[in-house]
N, C-alpha and C positions, 0 to 999 in steps of 0.2 A: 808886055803887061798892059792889063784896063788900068788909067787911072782914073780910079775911081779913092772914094774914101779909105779900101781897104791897104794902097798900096802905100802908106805912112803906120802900116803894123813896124814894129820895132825887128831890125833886121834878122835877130834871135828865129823868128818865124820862119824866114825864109831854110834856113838851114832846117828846122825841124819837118819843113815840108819837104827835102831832097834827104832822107838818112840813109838812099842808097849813092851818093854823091850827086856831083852839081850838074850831070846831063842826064834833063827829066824823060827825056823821051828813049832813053836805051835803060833807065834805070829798070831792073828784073826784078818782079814782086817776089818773098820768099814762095817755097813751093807749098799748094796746097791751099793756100790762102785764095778763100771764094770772094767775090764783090760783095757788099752787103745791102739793102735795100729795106728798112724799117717805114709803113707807113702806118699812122696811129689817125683814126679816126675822132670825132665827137659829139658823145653822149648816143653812141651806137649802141642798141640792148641785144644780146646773145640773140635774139629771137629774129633776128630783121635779114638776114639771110638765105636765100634756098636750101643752103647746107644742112643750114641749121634749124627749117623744117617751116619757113615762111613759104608760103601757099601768092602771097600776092606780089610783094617786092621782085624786080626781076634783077639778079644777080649773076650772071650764066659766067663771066670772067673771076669771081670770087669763089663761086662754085668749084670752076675747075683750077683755080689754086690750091683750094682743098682735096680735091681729086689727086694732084698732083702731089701732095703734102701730108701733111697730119692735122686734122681740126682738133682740137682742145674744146671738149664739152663741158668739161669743168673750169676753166680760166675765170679768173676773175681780179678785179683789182684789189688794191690796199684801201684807198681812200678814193671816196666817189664824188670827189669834186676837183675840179679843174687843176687849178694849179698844184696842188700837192700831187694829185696824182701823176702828172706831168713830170713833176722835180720826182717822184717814185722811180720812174719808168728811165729818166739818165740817168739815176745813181743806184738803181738796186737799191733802196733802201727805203724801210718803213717811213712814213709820218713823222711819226713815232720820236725816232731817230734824225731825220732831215731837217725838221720843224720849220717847213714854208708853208703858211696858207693866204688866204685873202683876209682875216684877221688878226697873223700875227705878225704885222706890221714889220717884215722885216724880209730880206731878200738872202738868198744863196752867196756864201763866200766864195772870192774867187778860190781858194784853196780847199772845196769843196768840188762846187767844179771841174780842179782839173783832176779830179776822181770819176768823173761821168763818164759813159762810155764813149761820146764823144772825142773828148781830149783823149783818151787811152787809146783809141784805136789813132787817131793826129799824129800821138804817138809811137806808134808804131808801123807808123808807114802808109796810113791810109789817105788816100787824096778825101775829103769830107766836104759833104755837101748839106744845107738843110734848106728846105721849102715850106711856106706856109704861114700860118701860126706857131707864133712863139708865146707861152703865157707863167712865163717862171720868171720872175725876177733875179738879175745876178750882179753881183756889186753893191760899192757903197750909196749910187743913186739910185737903184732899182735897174728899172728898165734904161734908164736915161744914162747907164753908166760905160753901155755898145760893146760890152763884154760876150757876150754870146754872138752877136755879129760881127769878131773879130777872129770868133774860135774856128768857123768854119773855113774852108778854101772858096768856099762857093756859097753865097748868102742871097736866099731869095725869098725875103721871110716880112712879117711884121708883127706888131707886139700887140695882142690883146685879140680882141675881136677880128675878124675881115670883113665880116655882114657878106651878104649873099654877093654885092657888088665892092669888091675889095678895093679898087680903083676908088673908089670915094675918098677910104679912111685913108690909106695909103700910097704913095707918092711911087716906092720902087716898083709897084705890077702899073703904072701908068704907058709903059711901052708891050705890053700884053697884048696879043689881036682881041682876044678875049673878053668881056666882062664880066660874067658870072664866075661864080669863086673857083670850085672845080676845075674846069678849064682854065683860068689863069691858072693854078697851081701844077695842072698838068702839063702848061705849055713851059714851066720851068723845070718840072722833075726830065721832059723829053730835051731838053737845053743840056741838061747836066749829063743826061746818058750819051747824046749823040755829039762826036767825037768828031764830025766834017767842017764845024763851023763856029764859030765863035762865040759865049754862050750871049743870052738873050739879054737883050738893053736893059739895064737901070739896076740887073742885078751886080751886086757888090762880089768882084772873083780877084782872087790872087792872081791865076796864069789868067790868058785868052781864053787857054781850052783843056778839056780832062786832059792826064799826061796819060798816054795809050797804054802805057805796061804798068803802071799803078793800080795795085787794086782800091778800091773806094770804098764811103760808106756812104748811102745817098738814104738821108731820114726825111720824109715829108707828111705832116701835119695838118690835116684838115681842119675846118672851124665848123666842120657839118654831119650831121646834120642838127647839131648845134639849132635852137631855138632864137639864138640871132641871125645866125644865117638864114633859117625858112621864115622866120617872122618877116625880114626885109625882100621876100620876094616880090616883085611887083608885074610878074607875068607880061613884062614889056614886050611890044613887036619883035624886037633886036633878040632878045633871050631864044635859047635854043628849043626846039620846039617840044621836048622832054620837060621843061620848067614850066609849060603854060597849059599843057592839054595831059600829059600823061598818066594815064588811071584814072582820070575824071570820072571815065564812063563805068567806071566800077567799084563804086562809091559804095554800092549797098554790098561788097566784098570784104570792105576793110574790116579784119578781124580784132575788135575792140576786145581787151581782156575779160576773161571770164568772172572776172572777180570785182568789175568797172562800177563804183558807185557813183552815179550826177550828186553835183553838191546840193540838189534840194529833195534828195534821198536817202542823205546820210542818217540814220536814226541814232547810231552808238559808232564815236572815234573807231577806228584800231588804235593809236594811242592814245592813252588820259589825257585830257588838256592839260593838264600841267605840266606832261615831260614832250609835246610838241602842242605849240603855240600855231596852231595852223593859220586861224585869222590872220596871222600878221607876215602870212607865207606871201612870195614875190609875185606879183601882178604879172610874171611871164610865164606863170605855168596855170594860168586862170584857162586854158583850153581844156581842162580838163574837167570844167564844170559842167561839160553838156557832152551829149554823141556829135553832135552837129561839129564841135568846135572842136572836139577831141578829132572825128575823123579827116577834117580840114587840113589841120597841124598833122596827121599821120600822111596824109596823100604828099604832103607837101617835102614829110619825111621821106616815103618812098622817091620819090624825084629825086634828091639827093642821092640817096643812096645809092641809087641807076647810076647817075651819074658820077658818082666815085667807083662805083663797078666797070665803068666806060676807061675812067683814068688807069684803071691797073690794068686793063686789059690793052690801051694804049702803051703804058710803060710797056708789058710783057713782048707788046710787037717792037717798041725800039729797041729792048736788048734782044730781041732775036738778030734782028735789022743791022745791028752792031757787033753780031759774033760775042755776045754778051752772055746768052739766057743757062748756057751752060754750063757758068760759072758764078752762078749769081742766086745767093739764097736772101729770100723775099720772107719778110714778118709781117703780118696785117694782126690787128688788133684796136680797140679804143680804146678813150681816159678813164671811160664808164658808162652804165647804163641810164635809165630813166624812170621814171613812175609814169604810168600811162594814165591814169586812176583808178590805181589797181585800191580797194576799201576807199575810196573818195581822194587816193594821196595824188599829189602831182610835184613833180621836180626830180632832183638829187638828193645829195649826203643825207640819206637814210643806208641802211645794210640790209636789207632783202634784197633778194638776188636780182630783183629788176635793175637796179642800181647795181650792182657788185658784176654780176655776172657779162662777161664783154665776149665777143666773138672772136677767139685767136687762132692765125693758120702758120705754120712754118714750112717753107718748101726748098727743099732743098735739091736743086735737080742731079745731084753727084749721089744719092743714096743708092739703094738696089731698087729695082722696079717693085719688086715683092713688101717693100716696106712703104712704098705711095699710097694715097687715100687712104690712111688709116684715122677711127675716129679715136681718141685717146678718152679714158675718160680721169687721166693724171688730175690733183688736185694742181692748179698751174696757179702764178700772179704775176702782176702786173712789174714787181721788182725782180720776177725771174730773165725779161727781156734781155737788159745789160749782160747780167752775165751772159747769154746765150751768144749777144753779138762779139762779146771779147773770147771767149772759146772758139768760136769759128775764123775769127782770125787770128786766133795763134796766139792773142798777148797776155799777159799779168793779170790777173783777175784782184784790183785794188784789195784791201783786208775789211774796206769800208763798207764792201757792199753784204746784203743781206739774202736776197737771190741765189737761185739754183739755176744752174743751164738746163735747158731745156734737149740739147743736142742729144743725151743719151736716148732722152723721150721719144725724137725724132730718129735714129739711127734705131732703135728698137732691143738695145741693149738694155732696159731695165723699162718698167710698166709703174712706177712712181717717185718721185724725189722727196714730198713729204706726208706725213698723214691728217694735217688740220690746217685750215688757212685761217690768215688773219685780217681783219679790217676793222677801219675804226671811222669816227668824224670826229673833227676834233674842230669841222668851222660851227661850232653856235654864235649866230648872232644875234642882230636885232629880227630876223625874218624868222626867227621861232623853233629852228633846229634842235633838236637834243646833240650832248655828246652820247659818243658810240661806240660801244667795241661788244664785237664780235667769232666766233669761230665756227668752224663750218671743218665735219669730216662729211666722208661720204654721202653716208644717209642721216646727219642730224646736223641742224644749225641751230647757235645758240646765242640771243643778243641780248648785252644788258644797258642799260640807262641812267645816266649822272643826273644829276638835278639842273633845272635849268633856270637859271638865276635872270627874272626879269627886271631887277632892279637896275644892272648897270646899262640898260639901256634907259632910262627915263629920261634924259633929256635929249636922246637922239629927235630928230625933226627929217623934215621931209628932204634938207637941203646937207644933212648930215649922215644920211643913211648908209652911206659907204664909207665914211670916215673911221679910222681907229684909233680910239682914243686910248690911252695911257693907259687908263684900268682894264682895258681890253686885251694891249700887248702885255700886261703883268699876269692878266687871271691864263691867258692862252701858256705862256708859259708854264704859269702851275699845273694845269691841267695835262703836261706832256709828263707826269710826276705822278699826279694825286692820286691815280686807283691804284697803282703800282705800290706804293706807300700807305694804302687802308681808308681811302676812298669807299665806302659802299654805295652800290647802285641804288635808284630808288623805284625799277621797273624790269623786268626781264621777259624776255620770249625765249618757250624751244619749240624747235618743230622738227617733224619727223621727215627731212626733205624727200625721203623713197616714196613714200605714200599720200604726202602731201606739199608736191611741189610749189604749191604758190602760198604758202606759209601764212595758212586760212586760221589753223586749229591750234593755236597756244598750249602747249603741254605742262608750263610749267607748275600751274596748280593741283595736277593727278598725280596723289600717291604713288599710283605704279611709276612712275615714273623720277622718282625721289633720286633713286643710286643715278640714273643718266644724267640727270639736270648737276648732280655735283659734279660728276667725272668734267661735265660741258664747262660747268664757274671753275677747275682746275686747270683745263686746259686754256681758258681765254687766260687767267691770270698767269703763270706760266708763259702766253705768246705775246701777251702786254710786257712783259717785266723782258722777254728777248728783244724785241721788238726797238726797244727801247735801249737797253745795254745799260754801260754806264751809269747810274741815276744819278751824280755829282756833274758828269757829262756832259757840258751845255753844245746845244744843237750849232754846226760851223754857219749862224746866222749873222746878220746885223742889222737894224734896225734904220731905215727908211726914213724920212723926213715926209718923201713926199706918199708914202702908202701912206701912213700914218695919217697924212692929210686929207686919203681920197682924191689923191690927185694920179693915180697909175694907168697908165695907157691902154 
């Protein structure tokens, strides 16, 4: 055994992690049972791939995941910002229903939790690993409670940000050859897979080393290309020569949105100032007030993104390397998209599809040949993940989750699992957000908009701006309720997505157009009121001392 922190888990653990008895290395996985390999990118938009029809980014290992796979052209998340969407993706389950974000002050129960796909598959025999970013709060301290860093067998992780240079923030990638994020991360995910040698220093592991006839689940989590991470680039000597020169010379290629307003061109919103407070939007997505600064932050995006194409493509050679790749199905996907300045917008949790729409490939290498590179164009989300990884291994699909497997999608037994997606925001804060809920079939998307109450920010201040204060954790509350219970919106969009994919032409004031726009307000209200469940139901939360505080990692 490493002693390290993890090895005073309570003994209970040790038996949960042998449930084919207590000699690890002869224990037989049941039959059938693939390795699993979830990694989830950040603030990746559907568009930034070669797959998926980017001309500049060069992707050629992600490419041919999807070559090898099924791409998802419809995929998209529930909720497009960070941490909800996060706590989406280990429980199958809506928002909605979950109720974590970064304003409601309050963290994932463990009994919550061990409904995640994590803990289910722990439970059922899988040796588990997780790397990277971790940005869900779980326990009665939040982060500070080392609940999630005691769930895995294999912990090579940190909480909140990693910035370009993780080694700064973070103490356990300090024995990484490494310094740039990516590559730390991949010299961990290649530790966990490769089976000769002992895993890599400072991460937190139950055994020394994978148990060879165990099958595993190995999730890893980037922080990139994340606007903390390329923000903190500093193009150092040391830095790989990808992060300092790459695509520089092709600057006047970067393909800015068709739709890109500069902020001293804006004439008319896309929305009224009153249901988005944009003045008071976050000083980190200000590159989007010019071409210059917009393509800067895009070059700096593409380098990442190379470089997280570089890591799967590394992983893909150690489980070849390992007698691995044959038995081992691979999810890629994000937490969500972005606004590029698409109508003058810049950031997240909005609901157009820049934000919504994420890039997802499943590869299964056991399917038939005839069923590879296919493009799917299934309505997919972000809560469908979980389920898909606990169907592949064989176990209990909790009652809690919300999610469809995607495996039938993948095997080609059936061409869709539902007809409307759902998404919503529910972070309104001080930085000007509306709430949000939305649904999206096929060819029409339909979004409507709560009131946005600038009063209970008035005494926020410059040194308070991430704190959540009491009326914040009460109104977030109400608000997991209120449209569901006769809430009216006080703004709407629909759009025609077949004919007007970048969701230019607001349909909802044309008569013709009258019978769509209801079917659209029945179906959101209808996948709010599922979405949700229970409405006496309170979400398996608790309430934070130190989020509350603005004190979270």
């Amino acid at each position: 055994m490493m002693f390290r922190r993890s090895v005073f888990r309570p003994f209970c653990l040790l038996l949960s992690l042998l449930p084919f008895g207590c000699d690890v290395q002869s224990a037989e996985p049941a039959s059938g049972r693939p390795n699993l390999i979830f990694i989830l990118t950040d603030d990746q938009r559907y568009d930034t791939l070669g797959c998926t029809g980017n001309q500049f980014v060069q992707t050629p290992h992600l490419d041919q995941l999807a070559a090898d796979g099924t791409l998802f052209a419809n995929a998209s998340v529930t909720s497009a910002i960070c941490t909800p969407s996060r706590a989406c993706y280990f429980l199958g389950q809506y928002e909605r229903k979950h109720g974590v974000n970064f304003n409601s002050g309050t963290a994932m129960t463990q009994q919550a939790w061990s409904k995640g796909y994590p803990m289910v598959l722990r439970d059922a025999g899988y040796f588990t690993g997780y790397v990277g970013k971790n940005h869900v709060p779980i326990g009665p301290q939040g982060y500070d409670s080392d609940v999630i860093d005691h769930s895995f067998d294999f912990w090579y992780a940190g909480h909140g940000h990693l910035s370009f240079y993780p080694k700064r923030r973070h103490k356990i990638f300090e024995h990484a050859i490494a310094d740039t994020q990516t590559e730390v991360v991949g010299e961990g995910a290649v530790s966990f897979l490769s089976n000769s040698a002992g895993f890599i220093e400072g991460a937190d592991a139950f055994l020394q080393q994978r148990p060879a006839n165990q099958p595993f689940c190995l999730s890893i989590a980037c922080n990139l290309p994340h606007g903390s991470g390329t923000r903190s680039m500093e193009m150092l000597p040391t830095d790989p020569e990808l992060y300092r020169t790459m695509f520089r010379d092709r600057m006047d290629q970067i393909g800015i949105p068709q739709t890109y307003v500069a902020a001293d061109q804006i004439r008319k919103p896309k929305l009224p100032a009153d249901v988005l407070f944009s003045d008071f939007r976050q000083t980190n997505y200000d590159f989007v007030d010019s071409p210059e600064l917009l393509k800067e932050q895009l070059v700096r995006k593409a380098q990442t993104i190379t470089g997280i194409d570089r890591m799967v493509g590394r992983i893909r050679t150690t489980l070849a390397e390992q007698g691995l790749a044959d038995n081992t199905v691979i999810i890629f996907t994000s937490d969500h998209g972005l606004m590029n300045g698409e109508f003058g917008l810049g950031g997240k949790a909005l609901n157009y599809e820049a934000c919504l729409r994420v890039p997802m490939i499943v590869m299964d290498p056991r399917i038939d040949t005839d069923q590879r590179g296919r493009r799917s164009l299934a309505l997919v989300q972000s809560i469908d993940i979980a389920p898909t990884l606990i169907e592949y291994a064989g176990a209990d699909l909790p009652d809690e989750m919300q999610g469809h497997s995607l495996r039938p999608l993948v095997d080609g037994t059936t061409d869709s699992i539902r007809d409307v997606s759902f998404a919503e925001n529910l972070w309104s804060t001080y930085f000007g957000n509306p709430r949000i809920e939305s649904v999206r079939t096929r060819d029409w998307k339909y979004i409507r908009y709560f009131e946005n109450d600038r009063d209970q920010f008035a005494s926020v201040t410059k040194k308070t701006l991430y704190q959540v204060s009491q009326s914040q954790i009460e109104s977030y509350s109400r608000w997991l309720t209120s449209s569901i219970e006769g809430e009216a919106p006080v703004y709407e969009e629909l759009f025609h997505l077949a004919s007007d994919p970048s969701e230019s032409v607001n349909l909802v004031a044309r008569p013709i157009y009258a019978e769509r726009l209801q079917q659209m307000r029945q179906q959101c209200q209808a996948s709010v009121t599922l979405a949700k469940g229970d409405v006496d139901q309170p979400s398996a939360t608790i309430v934070v001392p130190e989020i509350r505080e603005g004190k979270t990692k």
